[in-house]
C-alpha positions in Angstrom: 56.3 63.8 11.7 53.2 63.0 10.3 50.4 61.2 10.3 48.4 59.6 7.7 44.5 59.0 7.4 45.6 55.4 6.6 48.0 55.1 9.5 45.5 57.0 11.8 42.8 54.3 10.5 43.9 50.9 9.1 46.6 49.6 10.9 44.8 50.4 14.4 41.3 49.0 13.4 43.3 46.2 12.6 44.8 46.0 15.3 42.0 46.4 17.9 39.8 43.8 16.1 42.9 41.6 16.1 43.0 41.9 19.9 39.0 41.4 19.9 39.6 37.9 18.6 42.2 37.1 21.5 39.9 38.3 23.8 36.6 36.1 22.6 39.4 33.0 21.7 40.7 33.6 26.0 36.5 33.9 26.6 35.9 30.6 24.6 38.6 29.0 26.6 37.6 30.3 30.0 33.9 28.5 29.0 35.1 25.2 28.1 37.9 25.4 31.2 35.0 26.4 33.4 32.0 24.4 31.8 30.3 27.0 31.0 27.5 27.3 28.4 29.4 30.2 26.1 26.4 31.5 25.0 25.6 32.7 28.6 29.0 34.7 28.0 28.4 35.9 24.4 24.8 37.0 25.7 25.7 38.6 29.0 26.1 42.6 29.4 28.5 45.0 31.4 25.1 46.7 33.0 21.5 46.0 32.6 20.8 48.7 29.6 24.1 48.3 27.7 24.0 45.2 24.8 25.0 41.9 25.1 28.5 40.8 24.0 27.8 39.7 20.9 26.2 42.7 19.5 29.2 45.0 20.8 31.3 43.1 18.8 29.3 43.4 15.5 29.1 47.0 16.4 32.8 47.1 16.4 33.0 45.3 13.3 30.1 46.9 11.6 32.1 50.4 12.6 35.4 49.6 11.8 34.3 48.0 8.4 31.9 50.8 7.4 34.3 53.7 8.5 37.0 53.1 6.3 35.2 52.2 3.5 33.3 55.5 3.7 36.7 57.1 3.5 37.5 55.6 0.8 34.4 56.1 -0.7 33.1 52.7 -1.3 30.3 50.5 0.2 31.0 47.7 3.0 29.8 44.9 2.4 26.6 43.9 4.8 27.1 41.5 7.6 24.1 40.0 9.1 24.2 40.0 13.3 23.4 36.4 13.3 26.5 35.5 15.5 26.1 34.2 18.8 29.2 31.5 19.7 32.5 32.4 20.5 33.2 30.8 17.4 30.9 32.8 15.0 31.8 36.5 16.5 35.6 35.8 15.9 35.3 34.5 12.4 33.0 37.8 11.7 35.9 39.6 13.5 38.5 37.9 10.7 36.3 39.0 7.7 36.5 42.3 9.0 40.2 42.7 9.5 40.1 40.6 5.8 38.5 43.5 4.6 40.7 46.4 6.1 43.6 44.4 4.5 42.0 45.1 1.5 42.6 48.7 1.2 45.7 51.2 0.8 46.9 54.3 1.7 46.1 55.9 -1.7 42.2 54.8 -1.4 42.5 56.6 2.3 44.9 59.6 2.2 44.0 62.8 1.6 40.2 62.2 2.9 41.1 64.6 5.3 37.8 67.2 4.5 36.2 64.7 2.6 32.4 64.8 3.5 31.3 62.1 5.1 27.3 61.7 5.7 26.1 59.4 8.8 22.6 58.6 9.5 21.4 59.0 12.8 18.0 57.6 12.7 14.9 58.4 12.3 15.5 59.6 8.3 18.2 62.4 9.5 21.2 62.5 8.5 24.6 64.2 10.0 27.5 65.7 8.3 31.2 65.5 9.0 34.4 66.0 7.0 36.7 63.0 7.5 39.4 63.4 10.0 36.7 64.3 12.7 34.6 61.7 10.9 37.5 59.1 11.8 38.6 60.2 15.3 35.8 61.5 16.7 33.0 58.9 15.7 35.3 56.0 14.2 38.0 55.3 16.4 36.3 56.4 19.5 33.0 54.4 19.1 35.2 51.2 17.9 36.7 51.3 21.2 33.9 52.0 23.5 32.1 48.8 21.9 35.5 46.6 22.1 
């Protein structure tokens, strides 16, 4: 059997974004349940030098968005990391998988090789064809920041 660069892309994305939003929706509830201020949740971080919640979800948006649609060799559209409520990250969350919806396997398969060019800061740039593109830098940095 195998496996497509949509299957090995899309429906995953998708699917780990979709589980984002139950987790932020259970985090929401767990606030209110708790009376807690959900901004001292959406701020707070894992360990002192990591980000706060809210920017590891745009991360995982920003990625999730931006990988495919380098793939498929069009631009994402921008998001602006303004989000900080429960409610906000999960409706960013939503566009995102809104947008994945958006493409098909023709626009993805076959991107195999494709070049793909990152930047990495500082004006550099980095190089990578697309199936180490997508497992190596998409899917694994999508679920570090989930």
């Amino acid at each position: 059997m195998t496996i497509s660069m949509y299957q090995a892309s899309v429906p995953p994305l998708m699917r780990t974004l979709t589980n984002l939003v139950n987790i932020l929706e259970k985090g929401a509830a767990h606030a209110e349940a708790k009376s807690i201020e959900p901004t001292v949740l959406s701020s707070s971080r894992l360990y002192p030098d990591m980000f706060p919640l809210a920017k590891q979800v745009q991360i995982a948006s920003d990625i999730a968005r931006r990988g495919v649609a380098q793939l498929a060799g069009v631009e994402a559209p921008v998001m602006e990391d303004t989000e900080t409520t429960f409610a906000e990250l999960i409706d960013r969350l939503k566009k995102s998988i809104d947008y994945l919806k958006t493409f098909s396997a023709e626009q993805i398969d076959g991107s195999e090789e494709k070049e793909v060019t990152l930047p990495i800061g500082g004006g550099d740039t980095m190089v990578m064809q697309g199936w180490p593109f997508l497992t190596f830098f998409v899917m694994t940095n999508v679920y570090f920041h989930v």
